[in-house]
C-alpha positions as CSV (number, residue, x, y, z in Angstrom):
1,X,0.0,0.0,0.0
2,X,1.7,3.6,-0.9
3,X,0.7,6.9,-0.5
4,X,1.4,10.0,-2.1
5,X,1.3,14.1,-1.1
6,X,4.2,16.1,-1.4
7,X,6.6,13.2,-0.5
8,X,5.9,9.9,-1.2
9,X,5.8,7.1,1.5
10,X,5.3,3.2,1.4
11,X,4.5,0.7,3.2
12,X,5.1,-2.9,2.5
13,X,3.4,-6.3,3.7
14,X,5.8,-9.2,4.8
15,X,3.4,-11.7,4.2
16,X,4.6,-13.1,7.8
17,X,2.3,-14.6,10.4
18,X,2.6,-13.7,14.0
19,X,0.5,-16.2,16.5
20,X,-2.4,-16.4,14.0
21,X,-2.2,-12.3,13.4
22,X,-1.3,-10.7,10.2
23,X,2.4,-9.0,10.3
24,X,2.8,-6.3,8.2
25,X,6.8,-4.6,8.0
26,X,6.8,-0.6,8.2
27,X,9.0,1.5,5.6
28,X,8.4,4.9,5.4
29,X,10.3,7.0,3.0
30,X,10.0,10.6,2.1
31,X,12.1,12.9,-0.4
32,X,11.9,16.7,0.5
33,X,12.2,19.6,-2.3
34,X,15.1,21.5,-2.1
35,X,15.9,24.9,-3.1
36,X,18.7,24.9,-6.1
37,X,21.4,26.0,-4.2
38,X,21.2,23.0,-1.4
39,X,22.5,19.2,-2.4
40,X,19.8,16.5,-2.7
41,X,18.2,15.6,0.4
42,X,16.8,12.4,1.7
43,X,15.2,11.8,5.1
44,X,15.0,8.2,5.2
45,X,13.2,6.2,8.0
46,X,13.7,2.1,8.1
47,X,14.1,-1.0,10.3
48,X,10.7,0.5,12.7
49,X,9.5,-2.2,14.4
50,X,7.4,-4.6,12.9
51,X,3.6,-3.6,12.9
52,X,0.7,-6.0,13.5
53,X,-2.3,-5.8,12.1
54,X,-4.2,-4.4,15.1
55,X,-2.0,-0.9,15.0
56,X,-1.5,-1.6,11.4
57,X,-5.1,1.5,11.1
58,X,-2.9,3.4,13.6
59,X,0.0,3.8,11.6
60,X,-2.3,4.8,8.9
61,X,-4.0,7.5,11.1
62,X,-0.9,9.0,12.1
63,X,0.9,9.1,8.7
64,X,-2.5,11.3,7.4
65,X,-1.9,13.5,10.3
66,X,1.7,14.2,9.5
67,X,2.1,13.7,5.5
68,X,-0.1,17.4,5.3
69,X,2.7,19.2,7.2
70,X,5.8,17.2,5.8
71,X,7.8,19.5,3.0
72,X,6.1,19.5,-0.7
73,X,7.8,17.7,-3.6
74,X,8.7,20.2,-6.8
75,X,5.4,18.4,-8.5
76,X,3.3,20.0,-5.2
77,X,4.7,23.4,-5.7
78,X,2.4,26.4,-6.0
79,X,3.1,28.7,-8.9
80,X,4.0,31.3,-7.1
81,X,6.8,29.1,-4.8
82,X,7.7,28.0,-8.5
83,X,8.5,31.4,-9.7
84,X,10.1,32.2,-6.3
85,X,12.7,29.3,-6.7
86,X,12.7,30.8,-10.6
87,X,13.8,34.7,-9.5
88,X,16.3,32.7,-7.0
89,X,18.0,31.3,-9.8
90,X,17.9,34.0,-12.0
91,X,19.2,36.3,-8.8
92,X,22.1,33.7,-8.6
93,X,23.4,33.3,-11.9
94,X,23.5,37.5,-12.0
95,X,25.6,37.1,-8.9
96,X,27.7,35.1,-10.3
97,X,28.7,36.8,-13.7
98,X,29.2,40.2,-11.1
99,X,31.8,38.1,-9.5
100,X,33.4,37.0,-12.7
101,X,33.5,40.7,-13.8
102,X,34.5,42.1,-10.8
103,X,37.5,38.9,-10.5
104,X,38.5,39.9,-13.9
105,X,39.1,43.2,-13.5
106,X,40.8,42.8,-10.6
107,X,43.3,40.3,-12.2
108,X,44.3,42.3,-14.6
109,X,45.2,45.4,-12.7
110,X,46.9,43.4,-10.5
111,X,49.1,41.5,-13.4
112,X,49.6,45.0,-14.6
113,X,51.1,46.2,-11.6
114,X,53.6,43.2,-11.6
115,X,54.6,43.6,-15.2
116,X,55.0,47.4,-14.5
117,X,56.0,48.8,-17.6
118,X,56.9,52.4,-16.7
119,X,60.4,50.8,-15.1
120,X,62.0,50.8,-18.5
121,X,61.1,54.3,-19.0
122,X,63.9,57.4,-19.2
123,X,63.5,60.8,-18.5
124,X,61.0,62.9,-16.8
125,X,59.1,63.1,-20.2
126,X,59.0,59.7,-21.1
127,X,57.9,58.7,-17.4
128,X,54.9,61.1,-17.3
129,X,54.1,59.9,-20.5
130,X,54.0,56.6,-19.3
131,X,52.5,56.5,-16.1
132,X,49.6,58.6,-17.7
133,X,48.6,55.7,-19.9
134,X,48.9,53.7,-16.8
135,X,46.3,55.7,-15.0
136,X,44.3,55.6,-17.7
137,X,44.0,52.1,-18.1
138,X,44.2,51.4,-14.3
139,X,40.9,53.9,-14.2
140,X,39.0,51.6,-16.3
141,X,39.8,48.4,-14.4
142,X,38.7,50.4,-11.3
143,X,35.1,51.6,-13.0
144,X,34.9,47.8,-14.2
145,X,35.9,46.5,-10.5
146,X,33.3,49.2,-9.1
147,X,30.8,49.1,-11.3
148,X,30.9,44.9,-10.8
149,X,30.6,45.1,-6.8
150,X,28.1,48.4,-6.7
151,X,25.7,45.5,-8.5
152,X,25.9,43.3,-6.3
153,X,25.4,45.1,-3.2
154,X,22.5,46.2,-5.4
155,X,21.4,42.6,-5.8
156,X,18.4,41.0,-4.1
157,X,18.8,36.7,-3.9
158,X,15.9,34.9,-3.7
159,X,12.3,36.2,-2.4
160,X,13.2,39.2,-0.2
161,X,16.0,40.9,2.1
162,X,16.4,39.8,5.6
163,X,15.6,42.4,8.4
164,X,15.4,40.1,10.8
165,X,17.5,41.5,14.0
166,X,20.8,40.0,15.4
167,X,23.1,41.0,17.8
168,X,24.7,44.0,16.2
169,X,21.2,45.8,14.8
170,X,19.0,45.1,11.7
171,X,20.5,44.0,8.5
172,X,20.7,46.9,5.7
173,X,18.6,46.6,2.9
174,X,20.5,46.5,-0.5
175,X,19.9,50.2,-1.6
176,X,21.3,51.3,1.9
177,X,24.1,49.0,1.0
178,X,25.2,50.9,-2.1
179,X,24.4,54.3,-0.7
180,X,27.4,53.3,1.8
181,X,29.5,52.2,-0.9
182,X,28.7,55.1,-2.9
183,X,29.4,57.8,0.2
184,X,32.5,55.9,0.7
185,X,33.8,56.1,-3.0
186,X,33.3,59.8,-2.6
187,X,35.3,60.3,0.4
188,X,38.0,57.9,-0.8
189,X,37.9,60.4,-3.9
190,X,38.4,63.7,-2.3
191,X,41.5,61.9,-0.1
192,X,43.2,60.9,-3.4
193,X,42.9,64.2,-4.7
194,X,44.7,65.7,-1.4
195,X,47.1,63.3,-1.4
196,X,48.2,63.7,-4.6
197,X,48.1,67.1,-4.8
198,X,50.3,67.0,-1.6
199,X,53.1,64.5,-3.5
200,X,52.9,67.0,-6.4
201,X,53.7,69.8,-3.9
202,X,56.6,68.2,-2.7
203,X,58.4,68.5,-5.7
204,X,56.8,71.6,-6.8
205,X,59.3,73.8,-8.8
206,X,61.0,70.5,-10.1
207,X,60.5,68.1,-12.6
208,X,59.5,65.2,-10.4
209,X,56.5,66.8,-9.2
210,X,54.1,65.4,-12.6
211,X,55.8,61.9,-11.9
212,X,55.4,61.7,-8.2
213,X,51.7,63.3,-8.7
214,X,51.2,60.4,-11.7
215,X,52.7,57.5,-9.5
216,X,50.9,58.7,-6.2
217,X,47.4,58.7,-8.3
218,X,48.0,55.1,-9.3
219,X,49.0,53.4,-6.5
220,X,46.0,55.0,-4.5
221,X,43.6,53.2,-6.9
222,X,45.6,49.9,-6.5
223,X,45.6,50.1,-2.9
224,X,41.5,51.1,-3.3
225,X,41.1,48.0,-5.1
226,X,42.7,45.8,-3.0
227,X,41.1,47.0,0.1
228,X,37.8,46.6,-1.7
229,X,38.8,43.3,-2.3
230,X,39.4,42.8,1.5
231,X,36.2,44.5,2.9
232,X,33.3,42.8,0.3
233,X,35.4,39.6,-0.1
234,X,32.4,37.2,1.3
235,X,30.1,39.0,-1.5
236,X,32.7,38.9,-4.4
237,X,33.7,35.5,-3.6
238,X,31.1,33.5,-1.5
């Protein structure tokens, strides 16, 4: 005899004969849906004791009672819960190529600063020259790296945000998430333009002041990318 609603569960006659009284063995077996981003899950229950005949009804009675409330199988899924698990995935897979950007970007700055081709250069002209097209193509990593994180902080997985209190406060939403990023970005700005006006006005008068100005500009937005990388690594990583 099986039954069926959400899960599934069984139940299986021995065919043995207990002091004149039918003896029935009792399997019960139930698969529960799972959300995309858990592995498969199986709840099994065997080897119960061996049911007779007179609590053989019982059994039945209480698996009615309990099948309603057990997890629904992905056949028993509203339309709605379907489209929810549908916006999760769709969520995810955005996360995902945000990461990849973001990764990307990253990587190649970083390889650029290893190969660092201004070394070779020779002469104040030459340098400044250099280290210009450096910032410039440093500058677009950095948008690409930005741009790459600010969307996911603007990301919402699954069917909502969690607010739900913990020991440090209420979790932001996403928006408010960004709007720290962005009020960040803009004070990180405003310090790079000090500093480096402050390494140009070391070596103002000279001709080293352009270079140290040029150099000063593109560490700053290495060293910004790399403590991004730090401080969002669970989101650009997890």
């Amino acid at each position: 005899m099986s039954f069926a609603r959400d899960g599934y569960a069984e139940l299986h006659r021995s065919g043995q004969l207990a002091r004149g009284k039918r003896t029935f063995n009792f399997v019960f077996r139930l698969t529960s849906p799972r959300p995309p981003h858990v592995p498969e899950l199986r709840h099994t229950l065997e080897g119960m004791p061996t049911l007779t005949a007179q609590c053989f009804n019982k059994a039945i009675v209480l698996l009615i009672l309990i099948l309603p409330a057990l997890p629904r199988s992905a056949e028993g899924q509203t339309q709605g819960e379907q489209a929810d698990q549908e916006r999760w995935r769709a969520s995810t897979r955005q996360a995902v190529r945000f990461q990849r950007d973001a990764a990307a970007a990253f990587n190649r700055e970083m390889d650029r600063e290893k190969a660092d081709p201004c070394r070779e250069a020779v002469g104040t002209r030459d340098i400044v020259e250099c280290l210009g097209k450096e910032n410039e193509v440093a500058t677009v990593n950095y948008r690409a790296y930005l741009d790459a994180l600010h969307s996911l902080l603007a990301l919402t997985l699954g069917n909502g945000e969690n607010r739900t209190p913990g020991p440090t406060g209420v979790p932001l939403t996403s928006k408010e998430l960004v709007e720290e990023l962005d009020g960040a970005e803009a004070a990180w700005r405003k310090y790079r333009q000090a500093q480096c006006t402050a390494a140009f006005d070391l070596y103002k008068g000279g001709t080293a002041a352009g270079p140290q100005a040029s150099s000063c500009e593109l560490m700053l937005v290495r060293n910004r990318m790399r403590e991004l990388e730090k401080l969002y690594y669970v989101r650009l990583h997890d």
